[in-house]
C-alpha positions as CSV (number, residue, x, y, z in Angstrom):
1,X,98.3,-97.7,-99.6
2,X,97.3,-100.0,-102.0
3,X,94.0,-102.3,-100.5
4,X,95.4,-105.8,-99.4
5,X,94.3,-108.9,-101.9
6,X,92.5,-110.6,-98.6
7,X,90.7,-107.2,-98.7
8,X,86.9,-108.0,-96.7
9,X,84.4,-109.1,-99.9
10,X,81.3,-107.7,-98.3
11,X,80.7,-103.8,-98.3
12,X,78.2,-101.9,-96.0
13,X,75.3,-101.0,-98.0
14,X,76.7,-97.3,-98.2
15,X,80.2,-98.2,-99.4
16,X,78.2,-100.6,-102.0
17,X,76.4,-97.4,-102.9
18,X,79.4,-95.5,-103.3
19,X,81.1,-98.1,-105.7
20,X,77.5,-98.2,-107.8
21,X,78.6,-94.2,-108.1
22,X,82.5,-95.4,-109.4
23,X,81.3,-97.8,-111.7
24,X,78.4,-95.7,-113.2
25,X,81.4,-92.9,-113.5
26,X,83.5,-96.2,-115.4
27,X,80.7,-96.6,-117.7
28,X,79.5,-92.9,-118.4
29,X,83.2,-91.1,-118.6
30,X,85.7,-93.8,-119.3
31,X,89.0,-94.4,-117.2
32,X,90.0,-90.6,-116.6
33,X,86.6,-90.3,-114.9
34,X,87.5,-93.0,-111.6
35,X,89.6,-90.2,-109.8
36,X,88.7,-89.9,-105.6
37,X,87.4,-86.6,-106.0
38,X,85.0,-87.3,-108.9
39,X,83.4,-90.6,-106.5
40,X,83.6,-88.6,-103.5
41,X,81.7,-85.6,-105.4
42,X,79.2,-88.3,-106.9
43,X,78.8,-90.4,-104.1
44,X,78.8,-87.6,-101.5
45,X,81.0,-88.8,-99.7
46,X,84.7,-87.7,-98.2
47,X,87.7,-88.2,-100.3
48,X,89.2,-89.6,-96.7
49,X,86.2,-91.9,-96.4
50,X,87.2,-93.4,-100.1
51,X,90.9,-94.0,-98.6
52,X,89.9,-95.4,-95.3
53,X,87.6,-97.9,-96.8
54,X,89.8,-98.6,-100.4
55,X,92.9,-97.4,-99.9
56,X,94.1,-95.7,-102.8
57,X,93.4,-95.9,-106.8
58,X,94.0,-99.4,-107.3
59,X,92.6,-100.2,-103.9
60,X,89.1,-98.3,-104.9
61,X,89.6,-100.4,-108.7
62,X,90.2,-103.7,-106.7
63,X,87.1,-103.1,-104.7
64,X,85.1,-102.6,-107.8
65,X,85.8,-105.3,-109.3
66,X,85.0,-107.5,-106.3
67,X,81.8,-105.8,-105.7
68,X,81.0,-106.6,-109.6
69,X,81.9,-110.3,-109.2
70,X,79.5,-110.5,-105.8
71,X,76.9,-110.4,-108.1
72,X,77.2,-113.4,-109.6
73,X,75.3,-115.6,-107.0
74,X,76.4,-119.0,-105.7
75,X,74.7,-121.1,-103.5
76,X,76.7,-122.5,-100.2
77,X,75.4,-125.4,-99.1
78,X,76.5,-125.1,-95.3
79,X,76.8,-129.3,-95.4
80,X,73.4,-130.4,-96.6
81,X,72.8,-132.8,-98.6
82,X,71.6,-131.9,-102.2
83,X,69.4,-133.3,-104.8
84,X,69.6,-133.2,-108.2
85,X,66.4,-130.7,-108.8
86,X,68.1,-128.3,-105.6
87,X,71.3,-128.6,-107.7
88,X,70.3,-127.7,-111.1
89,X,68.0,-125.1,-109.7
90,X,71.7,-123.6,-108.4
91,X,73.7,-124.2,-111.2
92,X,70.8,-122.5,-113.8
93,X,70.8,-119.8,-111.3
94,X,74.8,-119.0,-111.4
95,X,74.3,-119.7,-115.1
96,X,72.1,-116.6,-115.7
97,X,73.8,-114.4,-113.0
98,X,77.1,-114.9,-115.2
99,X,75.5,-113.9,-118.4
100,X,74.0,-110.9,-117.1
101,X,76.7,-109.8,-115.1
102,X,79.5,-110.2,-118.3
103,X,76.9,-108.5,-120.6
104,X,76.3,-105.7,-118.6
105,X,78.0,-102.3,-119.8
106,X,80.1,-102.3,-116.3
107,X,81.9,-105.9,-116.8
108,X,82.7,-104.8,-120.4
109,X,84.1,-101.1,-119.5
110,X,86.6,-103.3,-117.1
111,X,87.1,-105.7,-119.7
112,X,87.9,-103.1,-122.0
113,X,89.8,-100.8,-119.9
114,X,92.1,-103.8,-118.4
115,X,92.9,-104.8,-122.3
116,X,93.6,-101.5,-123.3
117,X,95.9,-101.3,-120.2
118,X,97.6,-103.8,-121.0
119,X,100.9,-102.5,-122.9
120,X,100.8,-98.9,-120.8
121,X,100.9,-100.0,-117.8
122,X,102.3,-103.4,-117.3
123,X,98.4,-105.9,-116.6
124,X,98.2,-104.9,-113.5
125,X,94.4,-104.4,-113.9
126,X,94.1,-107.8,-115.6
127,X,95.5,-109.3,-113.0
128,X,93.0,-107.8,-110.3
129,X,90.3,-109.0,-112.9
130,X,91.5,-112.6,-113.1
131,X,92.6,-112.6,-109.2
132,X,89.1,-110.8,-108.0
133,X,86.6,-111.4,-110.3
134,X,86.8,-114.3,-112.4
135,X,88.7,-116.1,-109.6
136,X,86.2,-115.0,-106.9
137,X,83.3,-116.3,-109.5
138,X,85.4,-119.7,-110.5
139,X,86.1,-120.5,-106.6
140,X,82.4,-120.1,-105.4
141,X,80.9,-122.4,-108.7
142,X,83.5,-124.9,-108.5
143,X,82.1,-125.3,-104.7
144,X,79.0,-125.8,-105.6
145,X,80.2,-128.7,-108.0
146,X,81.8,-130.0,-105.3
147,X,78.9,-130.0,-103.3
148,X,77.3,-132.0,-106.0
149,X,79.8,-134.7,-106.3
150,X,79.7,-135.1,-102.4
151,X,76.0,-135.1,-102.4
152,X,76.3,-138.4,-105.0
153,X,74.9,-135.8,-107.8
154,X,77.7,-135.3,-109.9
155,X,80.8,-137.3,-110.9
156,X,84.1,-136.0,-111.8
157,X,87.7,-136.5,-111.6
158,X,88.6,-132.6,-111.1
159,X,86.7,-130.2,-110.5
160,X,88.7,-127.8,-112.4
161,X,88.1,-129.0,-115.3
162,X,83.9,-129.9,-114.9
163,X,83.6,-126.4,-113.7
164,X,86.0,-124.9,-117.3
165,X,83.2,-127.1,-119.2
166,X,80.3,-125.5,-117.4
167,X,82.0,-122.1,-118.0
168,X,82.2,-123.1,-121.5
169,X,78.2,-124.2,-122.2
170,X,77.5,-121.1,-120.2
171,X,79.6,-118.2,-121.9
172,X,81.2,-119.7,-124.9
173,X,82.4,-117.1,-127.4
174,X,79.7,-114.6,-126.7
175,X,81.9,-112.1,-123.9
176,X,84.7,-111.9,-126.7
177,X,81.8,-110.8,-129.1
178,X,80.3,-108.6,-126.6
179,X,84.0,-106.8,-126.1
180,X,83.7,-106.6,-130.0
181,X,80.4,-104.8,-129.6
182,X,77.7,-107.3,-130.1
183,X,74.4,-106.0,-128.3
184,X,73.2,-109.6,-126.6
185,X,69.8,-110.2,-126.4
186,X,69.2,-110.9,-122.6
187,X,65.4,-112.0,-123.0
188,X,67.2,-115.3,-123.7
189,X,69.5,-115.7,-120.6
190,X,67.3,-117.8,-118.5
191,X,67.1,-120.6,-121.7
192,X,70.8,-120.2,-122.6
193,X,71.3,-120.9,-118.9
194,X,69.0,-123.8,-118.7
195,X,70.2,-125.5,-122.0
196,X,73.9,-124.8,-120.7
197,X,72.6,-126.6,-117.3
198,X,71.1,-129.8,-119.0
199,X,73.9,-130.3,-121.4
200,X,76.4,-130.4,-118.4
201,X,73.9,-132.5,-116.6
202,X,74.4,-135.0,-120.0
203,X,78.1,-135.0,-118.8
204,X,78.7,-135.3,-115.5
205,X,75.5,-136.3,-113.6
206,X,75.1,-139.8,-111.4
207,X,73.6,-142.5,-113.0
């Protein structure tokens, strides 16, 4: 059976080391390389441990892709109050995670794997990427916006729309160049974070 969209978010540390295994295999071989045996071979594991845990093909693919989106980190606030320093501290945090995360060579093979899907197959896989990863990633930021605008930090109408222009200073065009096969240059992540960070800051902080 196919895993169940509320599927758990957090692996054990061994099934996060056996999904390491399927996404190396995603990045070294390509689609035809994802197959239970292959993981279970690589990852020394059982093929019925890979079904208990994922379920089946598209289970294990959901998975990945919600391991892959865990690492962009958010910060939960837990009801605390936060300043403005805590917050852009946060936000220039999630900032960088998200560039490094999309640039790496595992977010593109998906990327390029779910596009290339896309007329064989129906988008199935597109959807799991826009239901479990970007979704995942969008939800947690736009908390931590919310958090700010409760905290007196930000202001904002909707947070949909103040977290689409964050997402915009942050990424701009430079994932749909990466697709295209642009190497970025990730020595300059933590400034293209920061300067993302202080130009939203321009927008929608407190006076």
């Amino acid at each position: 059976m196919t895993a169940d969209a509320d599927t758990e978010t957090h692996f054990t540390p061994r099934q996060q080391a056996v999904l390491e295994q399927a996404l190396r295999l995603l990045v070294d071989g390509g689609e035809k390389s994802v197959t239970t045996a292959g993981i279970a071979r690589a990852a020394s594991c059982s093929k019925e441990s890979l079904y208990k845990w994922f379920g089946d093909r598209d289970g294990l693919l959901l998975a990945m892709i919600t391991y892959q989106a865990s690492k962009v980190r958010t910060f939960e606030s837990a009801g605390h109050r936060l300043d403005a320093d805590e917050l852009k501290h946060h936000l220039r945090a999630f900032a960088q995670d998200l560039l490094e995360v999309l640039s790496g060579d595992v977010s593109l093979a998906l990327n390029r794997l779910a596009i290339g899907r896309v007329t064989r197959d129906g988008q199935k896989l597109g959807r799991m990427l826009l239901e479990r990863g970007r979704a995942q990633i969008d939800q947690r930021a736009r908390a931590l916006l919310e958090d700010g605008r409760r905290s007196g930090v930000l202001v904002f109408d909707n947070g949909d729309e103040a977290y689409r222009v964050l997402y915009g200073l942050v990424v701009g065009d430079s994932h749909v160049r990466m697709l295209l096969g642009e190497v970025a240059d990730k020595g300059l992540f933590a400034r293209r974070a920061e300067r993302a960070v202080d130009r939203f800051w321009l927008l929608f902080a407190a006076k």
